[in-house]
C-alpha positions as CSV (number, residue, x, y, z in Angstrom):
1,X,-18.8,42.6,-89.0
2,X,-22.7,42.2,-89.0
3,X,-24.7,39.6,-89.7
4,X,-28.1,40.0,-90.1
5,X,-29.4,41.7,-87.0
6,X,-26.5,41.0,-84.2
7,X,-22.8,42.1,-84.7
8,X,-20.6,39.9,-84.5
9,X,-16.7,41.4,-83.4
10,X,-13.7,39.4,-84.8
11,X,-10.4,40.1,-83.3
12,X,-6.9,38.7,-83.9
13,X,-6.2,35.8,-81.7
14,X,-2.1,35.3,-80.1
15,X,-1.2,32.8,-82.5
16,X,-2.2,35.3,-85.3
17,X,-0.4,38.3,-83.6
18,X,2.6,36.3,-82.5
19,X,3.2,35.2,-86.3
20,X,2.5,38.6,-87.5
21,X,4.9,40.2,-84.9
22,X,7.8,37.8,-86.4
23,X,7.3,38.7,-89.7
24,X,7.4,42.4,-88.8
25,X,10.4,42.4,-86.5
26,X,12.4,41.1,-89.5
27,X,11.9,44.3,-91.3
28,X,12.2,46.6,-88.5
29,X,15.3,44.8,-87.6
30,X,16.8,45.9,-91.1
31,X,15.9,49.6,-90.5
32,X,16.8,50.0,-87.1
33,X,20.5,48.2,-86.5
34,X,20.5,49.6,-83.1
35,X,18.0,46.6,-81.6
36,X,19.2,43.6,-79.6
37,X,16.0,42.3,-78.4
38,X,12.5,42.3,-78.9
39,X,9.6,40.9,-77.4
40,X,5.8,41.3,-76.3
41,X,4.1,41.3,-73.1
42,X,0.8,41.9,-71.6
43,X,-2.5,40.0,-72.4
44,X,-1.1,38.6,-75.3
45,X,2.2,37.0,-73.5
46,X,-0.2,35.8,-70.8
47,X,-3.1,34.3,-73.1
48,X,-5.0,36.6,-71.2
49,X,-6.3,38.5,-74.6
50,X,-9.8,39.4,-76.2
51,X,-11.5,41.8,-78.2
52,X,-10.0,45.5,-77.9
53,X,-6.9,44.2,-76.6
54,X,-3.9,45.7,-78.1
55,X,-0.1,44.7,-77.9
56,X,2.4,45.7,-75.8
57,X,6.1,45.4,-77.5
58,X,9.4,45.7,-75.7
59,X,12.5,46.5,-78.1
60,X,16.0,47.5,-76.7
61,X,18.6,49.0,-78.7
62,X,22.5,49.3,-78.2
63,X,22.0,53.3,-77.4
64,X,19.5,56.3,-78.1
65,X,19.7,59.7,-78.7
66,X,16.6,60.3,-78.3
67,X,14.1,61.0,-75.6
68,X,12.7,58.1,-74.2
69,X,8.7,59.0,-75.2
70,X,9.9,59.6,-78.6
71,X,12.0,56.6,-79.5
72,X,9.5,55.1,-80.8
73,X,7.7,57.8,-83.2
74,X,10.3,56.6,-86.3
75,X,9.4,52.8,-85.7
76,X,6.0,51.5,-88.1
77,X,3.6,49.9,-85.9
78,X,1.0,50.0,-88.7
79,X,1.6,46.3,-90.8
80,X,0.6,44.7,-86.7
81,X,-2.9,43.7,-86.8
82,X,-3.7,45.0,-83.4
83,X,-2.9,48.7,-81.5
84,X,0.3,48.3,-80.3
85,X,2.3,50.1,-78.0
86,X,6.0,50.0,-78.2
87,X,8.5,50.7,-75.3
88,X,11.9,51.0,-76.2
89,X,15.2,51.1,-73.8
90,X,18.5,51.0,-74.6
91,X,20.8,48.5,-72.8
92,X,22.3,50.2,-70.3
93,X,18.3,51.3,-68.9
94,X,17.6,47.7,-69.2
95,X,20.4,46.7,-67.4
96,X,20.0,49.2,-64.5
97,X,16.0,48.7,-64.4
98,X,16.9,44.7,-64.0
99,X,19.7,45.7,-60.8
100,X,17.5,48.1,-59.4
101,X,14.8,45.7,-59.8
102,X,10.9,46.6,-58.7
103,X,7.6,45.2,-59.7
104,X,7.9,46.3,-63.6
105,X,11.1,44.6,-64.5
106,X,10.1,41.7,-62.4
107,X,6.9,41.0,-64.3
108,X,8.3,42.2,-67.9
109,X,10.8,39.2,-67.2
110,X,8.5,36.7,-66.5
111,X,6.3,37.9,-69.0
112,X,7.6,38.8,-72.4
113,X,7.7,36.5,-75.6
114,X,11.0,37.4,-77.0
115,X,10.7,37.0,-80.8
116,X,14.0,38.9,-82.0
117,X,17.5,38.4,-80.8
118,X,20.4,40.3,-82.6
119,X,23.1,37.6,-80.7
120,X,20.8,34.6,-83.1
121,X,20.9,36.4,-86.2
122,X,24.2,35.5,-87.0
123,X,23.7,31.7,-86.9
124,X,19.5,31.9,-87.6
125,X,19.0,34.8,-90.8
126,X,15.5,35.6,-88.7
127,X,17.3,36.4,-85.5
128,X,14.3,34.8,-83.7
129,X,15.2,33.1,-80.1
């Protein structure tokens, strides 16, 4: 946005992308059945966010046919107000990433904002945690 002579940048701040990441996850949750769990991470789950910064998702599904690069070409990023970047892994990865352990899984784990949780959805219509 300019005004005048300086530009001026305006960027989304967390609670505007965590709000907007709800809303989404309860329409992606209707098109993909597989998912269990979905969060963010990164410089938003750490408050550690500014201009340029995009979102990092987390999604696991029951089980995957498909490559692990590709699983998330068929998911619709586009409604999220920021980039995102979605990483999706079915249980059983998850599983063995968390008993294998490592710096990743570690910091995920401390990290992400779960905002979808397929075990809630039952007793809460949003499935939020």
């Amino acid at each position: 946005m300019r005004s005048l002579n300086s530009s001026v940048l305006k960027w989304p701040d967390r609670k505007t992308v965590d709000a907007s990441v709800r809303q989404w996850v309860k329409q992606v949750a209707l098109s993909h059945p597989e998912l269990i769990r979905l969060g963010y991470f990164g410089s938003y789950a750490t408050e550690h966010w500014g201009v340029g910064s995009d979102l990092d998702i987390v999604a696991i599904v029951k089980e995957s046919t498909e490559p692990f690069l590709r699983r998330s070409v068929k998911w619709d990023l586009s409604s999220l107000p920021v980039p995102a970047d979605l990483l999706i892994y079915t249980l059983r990865e998850w599983e063995r990433m968390q008993e294998k352990g490592g710096r990743f899984i570690e910091s995920l784990e401390k990290q992400v904002v779960w905002v979808y949780n397929e075990s809630h959805v039952n007793q809460d219509p949003q499935g939020l945690s």
